[in-house]
TORZAMI-168338 format. One record per residue (C-alpha): residue in three letters; residue number from 0; y, z, x. Coordinates in steps of 0.5 Angstrom, whole numbers, plus 2048, in hexadecimal, padded with zeros to 3 digits. Layout:
<atom aa="ALA" i="NUM" yy="Y" zz="Z" xx="X"/>
...
REM end
This chain:
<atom aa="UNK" i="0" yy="8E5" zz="7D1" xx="907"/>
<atom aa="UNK" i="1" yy="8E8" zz="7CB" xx="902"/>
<atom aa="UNK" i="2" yy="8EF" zz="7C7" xx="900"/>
<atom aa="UNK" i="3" yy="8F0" zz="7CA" xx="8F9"/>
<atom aa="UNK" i="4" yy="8F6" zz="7C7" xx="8F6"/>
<atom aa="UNK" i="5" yy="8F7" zz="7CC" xx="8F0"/>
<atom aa="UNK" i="6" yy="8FC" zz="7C9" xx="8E9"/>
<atom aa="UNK" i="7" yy="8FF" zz="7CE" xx="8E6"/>
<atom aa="UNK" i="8" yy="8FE" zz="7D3" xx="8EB"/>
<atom aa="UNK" i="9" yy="904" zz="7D7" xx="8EB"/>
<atom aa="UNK" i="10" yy="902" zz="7D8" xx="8E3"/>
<atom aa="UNK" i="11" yy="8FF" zz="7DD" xx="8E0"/>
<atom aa="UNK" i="12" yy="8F7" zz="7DC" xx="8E1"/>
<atom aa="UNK" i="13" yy="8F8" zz="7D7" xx="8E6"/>
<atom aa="UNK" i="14" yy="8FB" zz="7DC" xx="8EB"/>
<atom aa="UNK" i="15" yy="8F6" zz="7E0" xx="8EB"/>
<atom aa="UNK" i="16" yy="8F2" zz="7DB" xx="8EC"/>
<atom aa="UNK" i="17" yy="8F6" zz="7D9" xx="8F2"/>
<atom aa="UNK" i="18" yy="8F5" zz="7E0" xx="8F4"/>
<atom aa="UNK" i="19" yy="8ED" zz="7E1" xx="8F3"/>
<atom aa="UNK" i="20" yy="8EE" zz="7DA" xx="8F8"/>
<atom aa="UNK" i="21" yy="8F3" zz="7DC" xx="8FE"/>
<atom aa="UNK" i="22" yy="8EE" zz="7E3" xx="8FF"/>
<atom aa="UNK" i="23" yy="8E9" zz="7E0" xx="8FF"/>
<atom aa="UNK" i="24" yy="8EB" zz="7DB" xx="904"/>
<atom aa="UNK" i="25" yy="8EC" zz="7D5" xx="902"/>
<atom aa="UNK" i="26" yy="8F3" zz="7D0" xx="904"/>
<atom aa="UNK" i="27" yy="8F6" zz="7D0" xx="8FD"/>
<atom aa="UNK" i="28" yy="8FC" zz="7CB" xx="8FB"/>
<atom aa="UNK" i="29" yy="8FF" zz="7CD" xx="8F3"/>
<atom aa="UNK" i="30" yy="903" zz="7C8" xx="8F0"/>
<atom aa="UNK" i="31" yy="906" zz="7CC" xx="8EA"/>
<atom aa="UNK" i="32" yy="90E" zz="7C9" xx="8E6"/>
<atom aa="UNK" i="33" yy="910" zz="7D0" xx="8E5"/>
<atom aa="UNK" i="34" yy="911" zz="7CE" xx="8DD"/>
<atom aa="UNK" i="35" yy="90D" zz="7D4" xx="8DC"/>
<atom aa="UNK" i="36" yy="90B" zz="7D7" xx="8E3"/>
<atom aa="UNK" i="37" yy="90E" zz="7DB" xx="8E7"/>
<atom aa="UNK" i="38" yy="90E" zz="7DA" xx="8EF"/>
<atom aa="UNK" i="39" yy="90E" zz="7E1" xx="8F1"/>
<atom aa="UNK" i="40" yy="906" zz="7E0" xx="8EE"/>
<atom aa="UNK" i="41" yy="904" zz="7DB" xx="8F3"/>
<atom aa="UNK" i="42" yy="901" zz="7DE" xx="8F9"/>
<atom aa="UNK" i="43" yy="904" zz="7DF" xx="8FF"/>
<atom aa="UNK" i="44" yy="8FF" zz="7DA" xx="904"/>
<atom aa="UNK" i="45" yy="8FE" zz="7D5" xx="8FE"/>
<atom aa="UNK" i="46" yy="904" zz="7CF" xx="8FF"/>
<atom aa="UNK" i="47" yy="907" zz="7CE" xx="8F9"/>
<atom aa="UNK" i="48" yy="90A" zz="7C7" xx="8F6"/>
<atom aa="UNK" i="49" yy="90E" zz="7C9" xx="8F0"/>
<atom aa="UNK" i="50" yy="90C" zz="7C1" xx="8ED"/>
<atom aa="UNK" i="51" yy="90B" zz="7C0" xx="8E6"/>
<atom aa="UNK" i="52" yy="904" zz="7BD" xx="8E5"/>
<atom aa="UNK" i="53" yy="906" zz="7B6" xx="8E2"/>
<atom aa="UNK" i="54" yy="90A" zz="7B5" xx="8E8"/>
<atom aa="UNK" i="55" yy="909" zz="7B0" xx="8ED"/>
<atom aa="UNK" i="56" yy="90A" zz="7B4" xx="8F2"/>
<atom aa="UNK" i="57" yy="905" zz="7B9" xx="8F0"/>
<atom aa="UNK" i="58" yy="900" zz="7B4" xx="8F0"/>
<atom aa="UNK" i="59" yy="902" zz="7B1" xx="8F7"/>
<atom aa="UNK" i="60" yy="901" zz="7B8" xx="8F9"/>
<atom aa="UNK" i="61" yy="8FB" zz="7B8" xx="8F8"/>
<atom aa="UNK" i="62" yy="8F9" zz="7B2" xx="8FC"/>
<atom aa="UNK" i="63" yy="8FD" zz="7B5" xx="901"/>
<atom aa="UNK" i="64" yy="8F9" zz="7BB" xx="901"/>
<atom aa="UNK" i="65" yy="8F2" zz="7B8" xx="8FF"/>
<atom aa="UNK" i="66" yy="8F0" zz="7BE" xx="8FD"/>
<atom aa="UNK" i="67" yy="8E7" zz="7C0" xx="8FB"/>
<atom aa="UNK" i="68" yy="8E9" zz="7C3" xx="8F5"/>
<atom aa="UNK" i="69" yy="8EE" zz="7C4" xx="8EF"/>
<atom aa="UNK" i="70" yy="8EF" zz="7CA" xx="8EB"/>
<atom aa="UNK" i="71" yy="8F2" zz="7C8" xx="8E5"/>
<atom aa="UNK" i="72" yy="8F7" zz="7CD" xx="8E1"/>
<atom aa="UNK" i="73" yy="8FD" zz="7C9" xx="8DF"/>
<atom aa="UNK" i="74" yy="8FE" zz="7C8" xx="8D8"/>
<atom aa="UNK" i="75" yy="902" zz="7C9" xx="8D2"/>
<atom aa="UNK" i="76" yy="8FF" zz="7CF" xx="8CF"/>
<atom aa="UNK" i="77" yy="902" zz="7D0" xx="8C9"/>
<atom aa="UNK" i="78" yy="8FD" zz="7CF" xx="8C2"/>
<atom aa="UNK" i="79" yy="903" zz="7D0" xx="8BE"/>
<atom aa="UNK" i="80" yy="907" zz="7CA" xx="8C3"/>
<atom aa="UNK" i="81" yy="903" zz="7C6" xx="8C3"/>
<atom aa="UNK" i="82" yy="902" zz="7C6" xx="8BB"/>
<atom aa="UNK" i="83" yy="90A" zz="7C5" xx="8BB"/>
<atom aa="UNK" i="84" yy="909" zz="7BF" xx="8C0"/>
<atom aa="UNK" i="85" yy="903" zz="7BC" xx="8C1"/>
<atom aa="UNK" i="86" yy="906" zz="7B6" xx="8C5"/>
<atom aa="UNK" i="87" yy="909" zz="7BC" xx="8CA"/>
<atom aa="UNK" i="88" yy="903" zz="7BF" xx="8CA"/>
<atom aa="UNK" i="89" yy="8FF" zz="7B8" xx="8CB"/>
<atom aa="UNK" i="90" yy="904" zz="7B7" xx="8D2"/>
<atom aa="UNK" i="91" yy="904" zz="7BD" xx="8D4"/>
<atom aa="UNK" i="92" yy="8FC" zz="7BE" xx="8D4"/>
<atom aa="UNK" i="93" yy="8F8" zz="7B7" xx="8D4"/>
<atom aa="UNK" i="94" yy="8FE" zz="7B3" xx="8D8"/>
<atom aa="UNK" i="95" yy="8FF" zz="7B9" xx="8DC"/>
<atom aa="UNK" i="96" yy="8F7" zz="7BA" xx="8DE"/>
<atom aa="UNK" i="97" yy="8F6" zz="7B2" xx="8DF"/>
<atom aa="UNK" i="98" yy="8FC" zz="7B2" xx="8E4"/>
<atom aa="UNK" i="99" yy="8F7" zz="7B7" xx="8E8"/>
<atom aa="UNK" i="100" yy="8F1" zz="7B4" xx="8E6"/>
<atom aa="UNK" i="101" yy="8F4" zz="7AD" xx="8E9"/>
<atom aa="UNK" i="102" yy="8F6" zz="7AF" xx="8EF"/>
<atom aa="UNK" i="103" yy="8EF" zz="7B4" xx="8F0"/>
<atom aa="UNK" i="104" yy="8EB" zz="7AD" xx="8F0"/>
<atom aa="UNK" i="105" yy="8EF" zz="7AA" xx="8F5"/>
<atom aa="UNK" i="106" yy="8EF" zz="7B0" xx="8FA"/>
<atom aa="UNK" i="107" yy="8E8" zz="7B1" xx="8F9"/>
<atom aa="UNK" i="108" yy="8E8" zz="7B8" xx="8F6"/>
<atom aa="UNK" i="109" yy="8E1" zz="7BB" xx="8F5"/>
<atom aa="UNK" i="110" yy="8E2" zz="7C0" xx="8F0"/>
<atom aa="UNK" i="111" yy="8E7" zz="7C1" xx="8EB"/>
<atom aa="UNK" i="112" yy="8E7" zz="7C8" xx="8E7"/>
<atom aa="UNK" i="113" yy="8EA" zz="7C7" xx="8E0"/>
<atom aa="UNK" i="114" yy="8EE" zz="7CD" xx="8DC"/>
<atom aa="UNK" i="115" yy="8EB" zz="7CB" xx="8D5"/>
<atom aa="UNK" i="116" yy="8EA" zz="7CE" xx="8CF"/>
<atom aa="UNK" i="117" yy="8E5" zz="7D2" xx="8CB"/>
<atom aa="UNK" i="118" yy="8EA" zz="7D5" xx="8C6"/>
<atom aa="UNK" i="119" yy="8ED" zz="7CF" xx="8C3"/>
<atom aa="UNK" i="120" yy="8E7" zz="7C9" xx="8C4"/>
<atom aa="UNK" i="121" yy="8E2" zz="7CC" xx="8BF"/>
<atom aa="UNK" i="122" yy="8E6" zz="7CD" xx="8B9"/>
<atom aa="UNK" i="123" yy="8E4" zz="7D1" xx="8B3"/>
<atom aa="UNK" i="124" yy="8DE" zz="7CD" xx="8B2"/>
<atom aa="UNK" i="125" yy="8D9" zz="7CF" xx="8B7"/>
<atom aa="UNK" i="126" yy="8D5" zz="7D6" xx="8B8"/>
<atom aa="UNK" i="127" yy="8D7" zz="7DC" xx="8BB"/>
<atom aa="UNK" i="128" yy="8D7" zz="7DD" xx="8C1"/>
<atom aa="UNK" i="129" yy="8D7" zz="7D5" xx="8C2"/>
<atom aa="UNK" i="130" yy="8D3" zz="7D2" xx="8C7"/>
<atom aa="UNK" i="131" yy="8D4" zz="7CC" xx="8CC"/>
<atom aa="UNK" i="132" yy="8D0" zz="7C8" xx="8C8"/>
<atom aa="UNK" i="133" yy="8D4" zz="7C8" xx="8C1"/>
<atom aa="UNK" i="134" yy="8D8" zz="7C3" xx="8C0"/>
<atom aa="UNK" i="135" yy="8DF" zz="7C4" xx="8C1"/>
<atom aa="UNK" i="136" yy="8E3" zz="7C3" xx="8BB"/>
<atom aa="UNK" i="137" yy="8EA" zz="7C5" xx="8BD"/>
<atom aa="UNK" i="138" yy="8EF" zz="7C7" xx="8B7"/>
<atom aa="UNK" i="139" yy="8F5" zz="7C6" xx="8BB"/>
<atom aa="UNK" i="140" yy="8F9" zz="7C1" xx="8C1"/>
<atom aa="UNK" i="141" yy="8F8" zz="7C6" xx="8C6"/>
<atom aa="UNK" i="142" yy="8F0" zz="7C5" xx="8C6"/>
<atom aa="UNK" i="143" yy="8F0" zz="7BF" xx="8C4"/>
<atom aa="UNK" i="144" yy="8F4" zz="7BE" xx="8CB"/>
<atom aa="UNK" i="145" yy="8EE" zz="7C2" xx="8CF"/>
<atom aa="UNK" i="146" yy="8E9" zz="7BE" xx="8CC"/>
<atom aa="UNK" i="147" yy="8EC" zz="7B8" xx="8CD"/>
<atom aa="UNK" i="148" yy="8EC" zz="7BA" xx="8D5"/>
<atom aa="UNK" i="149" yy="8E6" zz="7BD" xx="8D4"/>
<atom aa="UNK" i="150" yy="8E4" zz="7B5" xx="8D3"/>
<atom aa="UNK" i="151" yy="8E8" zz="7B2" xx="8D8"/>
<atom aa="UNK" i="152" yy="8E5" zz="7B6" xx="8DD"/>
<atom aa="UNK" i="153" yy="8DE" zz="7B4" xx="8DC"/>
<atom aa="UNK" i="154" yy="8E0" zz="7AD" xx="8DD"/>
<atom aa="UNK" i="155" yy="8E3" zz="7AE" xx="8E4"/>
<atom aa="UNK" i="156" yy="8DD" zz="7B1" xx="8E5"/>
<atom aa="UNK" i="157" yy="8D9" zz="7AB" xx="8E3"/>
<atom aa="UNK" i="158" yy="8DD" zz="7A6" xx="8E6"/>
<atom aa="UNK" i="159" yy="8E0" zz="7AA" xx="8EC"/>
<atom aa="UNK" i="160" yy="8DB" zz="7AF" xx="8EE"/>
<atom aa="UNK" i="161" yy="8E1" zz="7B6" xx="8ED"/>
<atom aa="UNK" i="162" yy="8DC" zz="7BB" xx="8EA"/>
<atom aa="UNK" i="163" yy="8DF" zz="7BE" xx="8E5"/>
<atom aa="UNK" i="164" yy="8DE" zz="7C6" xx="8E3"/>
<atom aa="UNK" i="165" yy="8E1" zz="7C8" xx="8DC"/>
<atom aa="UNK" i="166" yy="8E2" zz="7CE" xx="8DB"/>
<atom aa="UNK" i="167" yy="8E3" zz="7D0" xx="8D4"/>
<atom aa="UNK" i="168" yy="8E8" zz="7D7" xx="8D3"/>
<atom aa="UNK" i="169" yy="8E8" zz="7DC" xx="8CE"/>
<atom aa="UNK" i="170" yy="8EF" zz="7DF" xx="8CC"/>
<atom aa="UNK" i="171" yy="8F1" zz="7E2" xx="8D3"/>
<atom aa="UNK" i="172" yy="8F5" zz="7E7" xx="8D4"/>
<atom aa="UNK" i="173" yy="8F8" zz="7EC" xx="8D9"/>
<atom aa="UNK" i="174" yy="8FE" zz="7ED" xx="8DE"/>
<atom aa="UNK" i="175" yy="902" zz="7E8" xx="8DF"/>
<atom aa="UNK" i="176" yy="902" zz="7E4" xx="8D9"/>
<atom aa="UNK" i="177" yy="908" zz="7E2" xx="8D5"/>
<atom aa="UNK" i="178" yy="90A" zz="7E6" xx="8D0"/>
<atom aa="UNK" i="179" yy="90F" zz="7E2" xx="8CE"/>
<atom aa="UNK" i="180" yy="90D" zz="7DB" xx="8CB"/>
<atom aa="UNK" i="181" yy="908" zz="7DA" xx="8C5"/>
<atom aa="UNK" i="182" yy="902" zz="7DB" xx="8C9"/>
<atom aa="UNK" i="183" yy="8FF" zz="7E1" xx="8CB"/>
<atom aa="UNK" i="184" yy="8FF" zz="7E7" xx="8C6"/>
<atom aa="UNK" i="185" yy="8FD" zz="7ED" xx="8CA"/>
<atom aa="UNK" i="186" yy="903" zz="7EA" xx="8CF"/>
<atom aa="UNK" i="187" yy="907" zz="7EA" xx="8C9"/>
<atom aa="UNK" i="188" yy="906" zz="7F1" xx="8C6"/>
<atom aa="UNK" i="189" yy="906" zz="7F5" xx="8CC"/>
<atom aa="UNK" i="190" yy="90D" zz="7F2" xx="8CE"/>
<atom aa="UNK" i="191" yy="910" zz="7F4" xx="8C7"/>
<atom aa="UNK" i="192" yy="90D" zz="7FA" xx="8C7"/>
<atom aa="UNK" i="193" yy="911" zz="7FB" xx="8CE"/>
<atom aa="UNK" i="194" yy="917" zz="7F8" xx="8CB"/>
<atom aa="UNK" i="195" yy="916" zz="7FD" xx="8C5"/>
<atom aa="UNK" i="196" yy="917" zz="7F8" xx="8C0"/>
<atom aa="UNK" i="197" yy="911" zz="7F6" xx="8BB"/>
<atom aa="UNK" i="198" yy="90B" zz="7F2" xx="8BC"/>
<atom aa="UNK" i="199" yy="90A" zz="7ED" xx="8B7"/>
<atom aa="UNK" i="200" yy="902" zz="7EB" xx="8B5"/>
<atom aa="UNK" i="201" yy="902" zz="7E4" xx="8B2"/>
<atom aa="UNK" i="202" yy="8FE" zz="7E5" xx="8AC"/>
<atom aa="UNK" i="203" yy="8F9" zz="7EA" xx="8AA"/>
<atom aa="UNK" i="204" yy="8F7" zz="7EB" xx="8B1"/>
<atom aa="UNK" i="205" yy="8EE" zz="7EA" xx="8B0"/>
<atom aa="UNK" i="206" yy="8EF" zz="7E4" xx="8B4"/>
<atom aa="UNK" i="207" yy="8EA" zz="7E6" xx="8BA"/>
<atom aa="UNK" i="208" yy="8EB" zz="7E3" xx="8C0"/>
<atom aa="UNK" i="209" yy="8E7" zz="7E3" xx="8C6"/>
<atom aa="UNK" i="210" yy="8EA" zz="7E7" xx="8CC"/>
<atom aa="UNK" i="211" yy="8E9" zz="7E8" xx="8D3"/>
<atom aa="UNK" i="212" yy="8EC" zz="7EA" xx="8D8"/>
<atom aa="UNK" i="213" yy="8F0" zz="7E6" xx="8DE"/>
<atom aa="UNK" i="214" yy="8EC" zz="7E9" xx="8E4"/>
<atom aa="UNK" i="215" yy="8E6" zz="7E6" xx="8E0"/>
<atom aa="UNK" i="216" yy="8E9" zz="7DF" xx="8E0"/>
<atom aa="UNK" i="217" yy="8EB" zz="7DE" xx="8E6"/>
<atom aa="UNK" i="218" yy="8E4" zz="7E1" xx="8EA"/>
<atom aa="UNK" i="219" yy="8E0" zz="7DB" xx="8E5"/>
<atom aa="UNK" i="220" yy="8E5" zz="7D6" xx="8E8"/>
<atom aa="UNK" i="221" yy="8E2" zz="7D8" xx="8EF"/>
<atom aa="UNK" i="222" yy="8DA" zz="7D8" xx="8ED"/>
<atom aa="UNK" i="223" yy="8DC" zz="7D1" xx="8E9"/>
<atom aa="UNK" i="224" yy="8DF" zz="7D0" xx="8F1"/>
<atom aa="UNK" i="225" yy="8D9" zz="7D1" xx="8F4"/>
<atom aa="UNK" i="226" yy="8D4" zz="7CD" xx="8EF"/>
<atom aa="UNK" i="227" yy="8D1" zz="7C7" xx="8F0"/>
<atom aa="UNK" i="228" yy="8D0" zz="7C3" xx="8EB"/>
<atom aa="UNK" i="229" yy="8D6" zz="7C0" xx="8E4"/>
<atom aa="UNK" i="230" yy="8D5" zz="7C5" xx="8DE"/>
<atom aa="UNK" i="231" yy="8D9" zz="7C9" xx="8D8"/>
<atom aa="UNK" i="232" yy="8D9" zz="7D0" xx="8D8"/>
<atom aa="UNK" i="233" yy="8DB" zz="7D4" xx="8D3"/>
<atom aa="UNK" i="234" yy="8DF" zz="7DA" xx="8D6"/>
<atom aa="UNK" i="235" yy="8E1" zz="7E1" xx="8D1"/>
<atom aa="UNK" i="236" yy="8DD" zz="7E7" xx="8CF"/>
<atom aa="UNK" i="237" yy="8D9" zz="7E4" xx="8C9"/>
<atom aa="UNK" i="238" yy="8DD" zz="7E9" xx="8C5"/>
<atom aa="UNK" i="239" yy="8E2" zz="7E8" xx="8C0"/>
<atom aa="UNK" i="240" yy="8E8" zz="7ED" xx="8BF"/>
<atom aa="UNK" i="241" yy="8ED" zz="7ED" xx="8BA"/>
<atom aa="UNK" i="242" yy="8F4" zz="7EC" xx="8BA"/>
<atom aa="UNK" i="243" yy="8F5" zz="7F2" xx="8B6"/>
<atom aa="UNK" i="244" yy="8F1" zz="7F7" xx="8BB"/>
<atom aa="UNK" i="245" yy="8F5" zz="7F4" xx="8C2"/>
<atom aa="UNK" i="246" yy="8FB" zz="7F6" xx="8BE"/>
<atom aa="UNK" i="247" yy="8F9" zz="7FD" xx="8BE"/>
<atom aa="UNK" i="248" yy="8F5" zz="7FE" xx="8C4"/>
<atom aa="UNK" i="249" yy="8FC" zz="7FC" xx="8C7"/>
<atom aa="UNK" i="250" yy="900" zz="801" xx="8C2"/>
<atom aa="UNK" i="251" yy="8FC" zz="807" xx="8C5"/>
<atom aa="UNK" i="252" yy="8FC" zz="804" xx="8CC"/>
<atom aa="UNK" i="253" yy="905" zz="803" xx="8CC"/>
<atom aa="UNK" i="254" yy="905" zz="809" xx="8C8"/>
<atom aa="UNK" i="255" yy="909" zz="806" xx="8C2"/>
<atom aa="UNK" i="256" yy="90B" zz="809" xx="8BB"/>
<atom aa="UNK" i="257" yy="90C" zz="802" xx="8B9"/>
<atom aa="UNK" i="258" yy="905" zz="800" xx="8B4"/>
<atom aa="UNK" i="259" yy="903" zz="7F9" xx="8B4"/>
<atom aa="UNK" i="260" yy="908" zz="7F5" xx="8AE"/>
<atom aa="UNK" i="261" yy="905" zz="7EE" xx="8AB"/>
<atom aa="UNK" i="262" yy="907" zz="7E7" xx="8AC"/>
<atom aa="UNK" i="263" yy="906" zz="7E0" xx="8A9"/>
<atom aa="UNK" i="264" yy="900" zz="7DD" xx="8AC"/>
<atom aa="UNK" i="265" yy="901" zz="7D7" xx="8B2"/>
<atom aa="UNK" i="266" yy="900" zz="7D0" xx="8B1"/>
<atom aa="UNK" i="267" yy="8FA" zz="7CD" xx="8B5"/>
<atom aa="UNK" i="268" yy="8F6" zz="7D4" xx="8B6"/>
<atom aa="UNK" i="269" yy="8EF" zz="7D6" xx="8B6"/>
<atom aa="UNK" i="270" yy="8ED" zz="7DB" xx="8B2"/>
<atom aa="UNK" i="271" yy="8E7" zz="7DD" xx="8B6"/>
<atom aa="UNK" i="272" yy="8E4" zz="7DC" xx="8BE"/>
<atom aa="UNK" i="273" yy="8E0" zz="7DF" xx="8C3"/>
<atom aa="UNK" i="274" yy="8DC" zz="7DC" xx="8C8"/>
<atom aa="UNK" i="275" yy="8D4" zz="7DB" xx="8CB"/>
<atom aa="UNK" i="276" yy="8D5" zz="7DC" xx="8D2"/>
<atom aa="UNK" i="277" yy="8CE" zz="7DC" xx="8D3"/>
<atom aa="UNK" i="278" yy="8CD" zz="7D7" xx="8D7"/>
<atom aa="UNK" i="279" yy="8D4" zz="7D8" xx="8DB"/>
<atom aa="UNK" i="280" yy="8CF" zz="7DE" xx="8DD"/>
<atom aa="UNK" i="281" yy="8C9" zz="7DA" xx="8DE"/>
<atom aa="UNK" i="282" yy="8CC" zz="7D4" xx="8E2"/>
<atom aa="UNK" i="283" yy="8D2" zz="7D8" xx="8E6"/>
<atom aa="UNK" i="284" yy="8D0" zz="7DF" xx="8E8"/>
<atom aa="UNK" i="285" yy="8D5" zz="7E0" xx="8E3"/>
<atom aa="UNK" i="286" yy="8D7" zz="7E6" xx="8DE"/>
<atom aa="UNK" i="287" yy="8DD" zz="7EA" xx="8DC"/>
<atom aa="UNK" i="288" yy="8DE" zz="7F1" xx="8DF"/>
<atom aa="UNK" i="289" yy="8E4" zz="7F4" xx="8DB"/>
<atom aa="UNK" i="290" yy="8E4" zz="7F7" xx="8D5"/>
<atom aa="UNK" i="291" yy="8E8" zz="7F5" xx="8D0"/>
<atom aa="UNK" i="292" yy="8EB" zz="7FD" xx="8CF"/>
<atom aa="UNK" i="293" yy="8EC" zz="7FC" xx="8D7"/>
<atom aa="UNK" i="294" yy="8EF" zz="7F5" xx="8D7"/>
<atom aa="UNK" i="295" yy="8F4" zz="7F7" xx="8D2"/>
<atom aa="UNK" i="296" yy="8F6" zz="7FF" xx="8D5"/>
<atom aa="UNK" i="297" yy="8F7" zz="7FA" xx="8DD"/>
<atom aa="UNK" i="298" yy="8FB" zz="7F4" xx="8D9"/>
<atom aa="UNK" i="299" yy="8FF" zz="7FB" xx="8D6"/>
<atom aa="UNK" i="300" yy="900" zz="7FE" xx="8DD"/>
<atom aa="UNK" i="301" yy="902" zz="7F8" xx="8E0"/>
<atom aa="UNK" i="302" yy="907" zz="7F6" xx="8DB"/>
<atom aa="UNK" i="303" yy="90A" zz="7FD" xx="8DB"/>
<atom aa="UNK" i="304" yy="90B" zz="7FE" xx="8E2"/>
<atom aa="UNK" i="305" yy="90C" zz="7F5" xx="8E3"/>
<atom aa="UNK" i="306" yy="907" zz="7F6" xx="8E9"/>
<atom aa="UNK" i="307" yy="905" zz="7EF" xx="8E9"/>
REM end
């Protein structure tokens, strides 16, 4: 067992994180503002603090409960917000981060796991799939932010000994994501064609993207808890998928007459991703074990019947 204080964990990934954590015995705190998460998806064992991460009673927490590790999820998410505003991007994700970083180098945290992204830190120039090798090269304020804690993070370890585990992720998708913001298109589709109103798809909709499912993220932070060693890791299916083939994958799946209608392109997004999880499988013991046809006829059902 280990004192696992989890950010964001009543989030969408961050929750089922704190899920894998709690059964898996282990004495879990979440911290989480409700600014996009929900309480009733915090477990029932975990104690839960509805603390913002920039706040100084967050970070007194954590020296209260000096806890052996830091699972950190809570972020601005949003690659289209943090193109509209970069400084709310930057306070939320590099201010909010040094905040826990901070207070984990006073109270002696061992290990910190850190929700990062694979999606938005590579930009369009590198190799698909791209590996952890490649150098990131981020097109938008969102990764620039992930990579900029990415660095920060090898600085405490440097100087305070926190060793850091990236994990990179891939466009995660599944029950419990917020159809209801600007992040997350399967979550955003699915909950259109339950309205009966119209998904829209931003551009042509040959914009690929990596997905994977939820389940499969939160079991690559519980091998990242029980690895030794600092590392990066790349955490998808190596796969790309278009926007267009999700859009009617799910059309079939809710059972909608309504066929996909074109919009403008967003701002600040990539036209192309996947991800290398080789070495996530080398160094982990990790791989991903759903589908992406039965990621998305789980996420659907979960959706359809709220069975979050």
């Amino acid at each position: 067992m280990q004192r696992i204080l989890i950010t964001g964990g009543a989030g969408f990934i961050g929750s089922h994180v704190a899920d894998l954590m709690v059964a898996a015995g282990h004495e879990v705190a979440v911290v989480d503002n409700l600014s996009t998460g929900r309480r009733e998806f915090v477990p029932a064992a975990a104690q839960f603090f509805p603390y913002d991460i920039k706040e100084e009673k967050t970070y007194e927490l954590i020296l209260d409960r000096r806890p052996q590790v830091i699972i950190h999820h809570a972020a601005q998410m949003s690659v289209q917000a943090s193109v509209k505003d970069p400084i709310y991007d930057a306070q939320e994700n590099i201010l909010g981060s040094l905040n826990i970083l901070n207070a984990a180098a006073r109270a002696g945290v061992k290990k910190f796991i850190f929700a990062s992204t694979g999606g938005a830190i590579y930009g369009d120039e590198a190799p698909i799939p791209a590996r952890e090798t490649d150098p990131p090269r981020p097109e938008c304020p969102y990764g620039i932010a992930k990579l900029s804690v990415e660095h920060y993070l090898h600085f405490y370890h440097r100087e305070h000994g926190v060793v850091p585990i990236v994990l990179r992720y891939a466009n995660v998708f599944g029950p419990r994501q917020n159809g209801m913001g600007e992040a997350g298109v399967v979550a955003i589709f699915i909950e259109k064609f339950l309205a009966g109103a119209q998904p829209v798809i931003n551009g042509d909709g040959l914009q690929t993207r990596d997905f994977a499912f939820v389940g499969d993220v939160a079991a690559a932070n519980a091998k990242a808890l029980s690895h030794p060693e600092a590392g990066t890791f790349n955490i998808g299916t190596g796969k790309e998928t278009d926007i267009l083939t999700i859009y009617l994958l799910l059309q079939k799946l809710m059972g909608s007459p309504k066929g996909p209608i074109h919009g403008p392109a967003k701002p600040g997004e990539q036209r192309r991703s996947a991800l290398n999880c080789d070495l996530a499988r080398e160094a982990l013991g990790w791989q991903p074990g759903v589908s992406l046809e039965e990621g998305l006829a789980r996420t659907a059902a979960a959706f359809r019947h709220r069975s979050f």
